[in-house]
C-alpha positions in Angstrom: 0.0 0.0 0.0 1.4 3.5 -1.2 0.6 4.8 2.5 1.5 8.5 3.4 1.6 8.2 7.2 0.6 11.0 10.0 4.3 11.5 10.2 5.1 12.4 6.7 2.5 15.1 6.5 3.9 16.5 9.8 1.0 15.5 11.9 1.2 14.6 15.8 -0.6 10.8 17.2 -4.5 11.2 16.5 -6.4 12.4 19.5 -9.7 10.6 18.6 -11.4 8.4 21.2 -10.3 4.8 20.4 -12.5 2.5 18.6 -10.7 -1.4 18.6 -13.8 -2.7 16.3 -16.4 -1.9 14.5 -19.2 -3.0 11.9 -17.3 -2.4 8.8 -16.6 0.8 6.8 -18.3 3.8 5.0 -17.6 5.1 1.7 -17.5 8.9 1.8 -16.2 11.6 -1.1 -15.6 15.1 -0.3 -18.6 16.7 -1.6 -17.6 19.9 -3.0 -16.2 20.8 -6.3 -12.5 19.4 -6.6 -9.9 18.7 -8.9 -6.6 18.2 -9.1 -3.9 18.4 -11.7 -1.2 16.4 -9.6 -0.8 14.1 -7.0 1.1 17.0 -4.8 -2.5 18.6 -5.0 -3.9 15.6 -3.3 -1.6 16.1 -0.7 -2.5 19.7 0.5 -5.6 19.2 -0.3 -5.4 16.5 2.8 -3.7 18.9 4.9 -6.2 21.8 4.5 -8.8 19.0 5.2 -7.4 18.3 8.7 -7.3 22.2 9.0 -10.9 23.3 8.3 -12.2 20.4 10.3 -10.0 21.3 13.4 -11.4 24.6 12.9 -14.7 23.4 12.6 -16.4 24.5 16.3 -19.6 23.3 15.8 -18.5 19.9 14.9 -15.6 20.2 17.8 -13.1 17.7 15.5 -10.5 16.3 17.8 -8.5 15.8 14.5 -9.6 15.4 11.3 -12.7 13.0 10.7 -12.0 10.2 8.6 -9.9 7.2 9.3 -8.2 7.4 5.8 -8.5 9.1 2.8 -7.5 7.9 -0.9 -6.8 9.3 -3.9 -6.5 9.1 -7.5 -3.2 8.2 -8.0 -3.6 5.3 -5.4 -2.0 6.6 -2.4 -3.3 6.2 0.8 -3.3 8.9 4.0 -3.9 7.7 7.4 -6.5 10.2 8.8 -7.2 8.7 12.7 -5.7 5.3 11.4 -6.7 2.3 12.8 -8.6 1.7 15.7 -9.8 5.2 16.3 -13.4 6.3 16.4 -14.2 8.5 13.2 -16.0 11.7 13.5 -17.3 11.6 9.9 -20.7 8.9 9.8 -22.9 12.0 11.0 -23.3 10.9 15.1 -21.5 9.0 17.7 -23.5 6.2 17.2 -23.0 6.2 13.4 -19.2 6.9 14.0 -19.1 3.7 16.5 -20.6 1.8 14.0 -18.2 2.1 11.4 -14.6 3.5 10.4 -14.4 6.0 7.3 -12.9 6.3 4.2 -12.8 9.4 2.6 -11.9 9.3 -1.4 -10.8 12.3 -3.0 -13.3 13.0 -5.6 -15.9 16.3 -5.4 -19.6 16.9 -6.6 -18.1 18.2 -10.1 -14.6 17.8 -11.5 -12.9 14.5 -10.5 -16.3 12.7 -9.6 -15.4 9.2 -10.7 -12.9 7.1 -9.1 -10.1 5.7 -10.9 -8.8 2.0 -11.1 -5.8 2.8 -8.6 -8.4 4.9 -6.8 -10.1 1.5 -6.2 -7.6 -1.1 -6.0 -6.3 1.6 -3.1 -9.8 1.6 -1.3 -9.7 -2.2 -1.5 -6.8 -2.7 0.5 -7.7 -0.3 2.8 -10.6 -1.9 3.8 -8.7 -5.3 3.7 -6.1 -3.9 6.2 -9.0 -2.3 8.8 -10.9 -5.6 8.1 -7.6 -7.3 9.8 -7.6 -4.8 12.7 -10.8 -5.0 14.2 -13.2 -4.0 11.2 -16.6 -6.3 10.4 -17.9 -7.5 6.6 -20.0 -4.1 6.1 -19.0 -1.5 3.7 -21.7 1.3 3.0 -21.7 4.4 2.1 -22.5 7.3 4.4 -25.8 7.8 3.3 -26.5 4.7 4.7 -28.2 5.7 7.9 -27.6 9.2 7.7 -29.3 11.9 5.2 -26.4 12.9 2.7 -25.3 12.3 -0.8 -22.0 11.6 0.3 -20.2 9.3 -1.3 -21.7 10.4 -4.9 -23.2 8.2 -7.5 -20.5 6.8 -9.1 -18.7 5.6 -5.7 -21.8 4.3 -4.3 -22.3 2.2 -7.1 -19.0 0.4 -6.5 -20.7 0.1 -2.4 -23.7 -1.3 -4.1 -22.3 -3.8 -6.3 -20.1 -5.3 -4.2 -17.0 -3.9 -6.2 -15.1 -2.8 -3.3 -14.9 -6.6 -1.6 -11.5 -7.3 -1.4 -11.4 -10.1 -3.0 -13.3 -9.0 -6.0 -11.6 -7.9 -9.2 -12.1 -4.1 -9.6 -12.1 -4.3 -13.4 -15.3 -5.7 -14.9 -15.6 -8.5 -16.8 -18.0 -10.1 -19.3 -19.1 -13.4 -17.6 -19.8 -15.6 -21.2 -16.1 -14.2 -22.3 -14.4 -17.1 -20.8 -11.0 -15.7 -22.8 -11.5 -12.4 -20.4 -12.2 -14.3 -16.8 -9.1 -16.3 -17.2 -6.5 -14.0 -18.7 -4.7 -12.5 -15.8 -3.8 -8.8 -16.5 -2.5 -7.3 -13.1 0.9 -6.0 -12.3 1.5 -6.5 -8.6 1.8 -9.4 -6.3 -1.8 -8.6 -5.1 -3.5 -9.1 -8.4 -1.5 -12.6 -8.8 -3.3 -13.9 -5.4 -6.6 -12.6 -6.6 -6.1 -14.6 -9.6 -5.0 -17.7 -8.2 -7.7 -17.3 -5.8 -10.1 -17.0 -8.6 -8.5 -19.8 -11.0 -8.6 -22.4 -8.2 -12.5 -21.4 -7.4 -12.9 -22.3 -10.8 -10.8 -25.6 -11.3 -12.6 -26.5 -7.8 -15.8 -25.7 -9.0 -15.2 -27.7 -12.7 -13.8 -30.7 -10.5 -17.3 -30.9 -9.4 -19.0 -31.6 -12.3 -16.7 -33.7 -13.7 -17.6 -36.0 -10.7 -21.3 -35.6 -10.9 -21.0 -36.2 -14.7 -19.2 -39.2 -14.1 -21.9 -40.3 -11.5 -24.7 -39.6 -14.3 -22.7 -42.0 -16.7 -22.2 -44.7 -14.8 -26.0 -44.5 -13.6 -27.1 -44.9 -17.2 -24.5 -47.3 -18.5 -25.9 -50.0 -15.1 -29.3 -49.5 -16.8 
């Protein structure tokens, strides 16, 4: 994971409550116009984040809200980090619920997430999955009156795109060329792959023995 810490953007040890487990996770976007024209923009944009919501006094942020935030080039900042309650779901009990994940895209301008955007927010929600996070991921309108995470991100929620153990790029299911041709690049997309390949030799297996069941049913007749 391409993970920008709290230390390399100069930031102390979060003072959010700690929170060891939790439901799952919640999608959430930033929800204002943004764009950016390189990845040193994501990274003051971050910092400004953390800024306006410490100076937020009617919210009263101890730090800034989410657990991480991602961006478009597939870099990953650790907001709280791991095992701290989030002070983005809307309410404690919301926040207690679930850690959040903040990508970087706005209402207009960079609105849909990109494949490293993805494959980013996937490992994410691996790694909190492996410190204390449950199954869910949602996005924060779920439960709470918002259109954060926007359309396009809450589709990936919705369809089950940002499981981590589901291939971000989709495929046709009758291409059979196209579900078996492994394209990745890192050692993460070769597990996936294998993963997938042996599901499928497993599952073909199966057949072959009920087929051979079948045949030797009708041959005794």
């Amino acid at each position: 994971m391409k993970l920008a810490s709290r230390s390399s953007l100069g930031w102390p040890p979060s003072a959010a409550p700690d929170q060891p487990t939790t439901n799952g996770v919640k999608i959430h976007y930033l929800g204002t116009p943004f764009s950016v024209a390189s990845h040193a923009d994501c990274t003051a944009h971050v910092k400004q984040v953390r800024i306006s919501h410490l100076a937020n006094t009617a919210e009263n942020y101890s730090d800034i809200a989410y657990n991480f935030l991602v961006c478009r080039h597939g870099y990953v900042y650790e907001g709280r980090g791991y095992g701290k309650r989030t002070g983005a779901n809307g309410n404690q009990e919301l926040n207690r619920g679930h850690y959040a994940v903040c990508v970087l895209l706005g209402s207009s301008g960079d609105t849909k997430p990109t494949d490293e955007m993805v494959d980013a927010t996937r490992e994410v929600i691996s790694n909190l999955r492996a410190k204390g996070a449950g199954s869910d991921i949602l996005g924060h309108r779920d439960g709470y009156a918002t259109s954060c995470p926007g359309d396009a991100m809450y589709s990936l929620v919705k369809s089950g795109k940002l499981e981590p153990d589901v291939p971000t790029t989709p495929k046709d299911d009758m291409d059979p060329v196209d579900v078996w041709a492994y394209k990745g690049k890192e050692a993460r997309d070769a597990w996936n792959f294998l993963v997938t390949a042996s599901k499928k030799v497993s599952d073909m297996n199966t057949r072959l023995v009920e087929l051979e069941k079948l045949i030797k049913q009708l041959l005794a007749k």
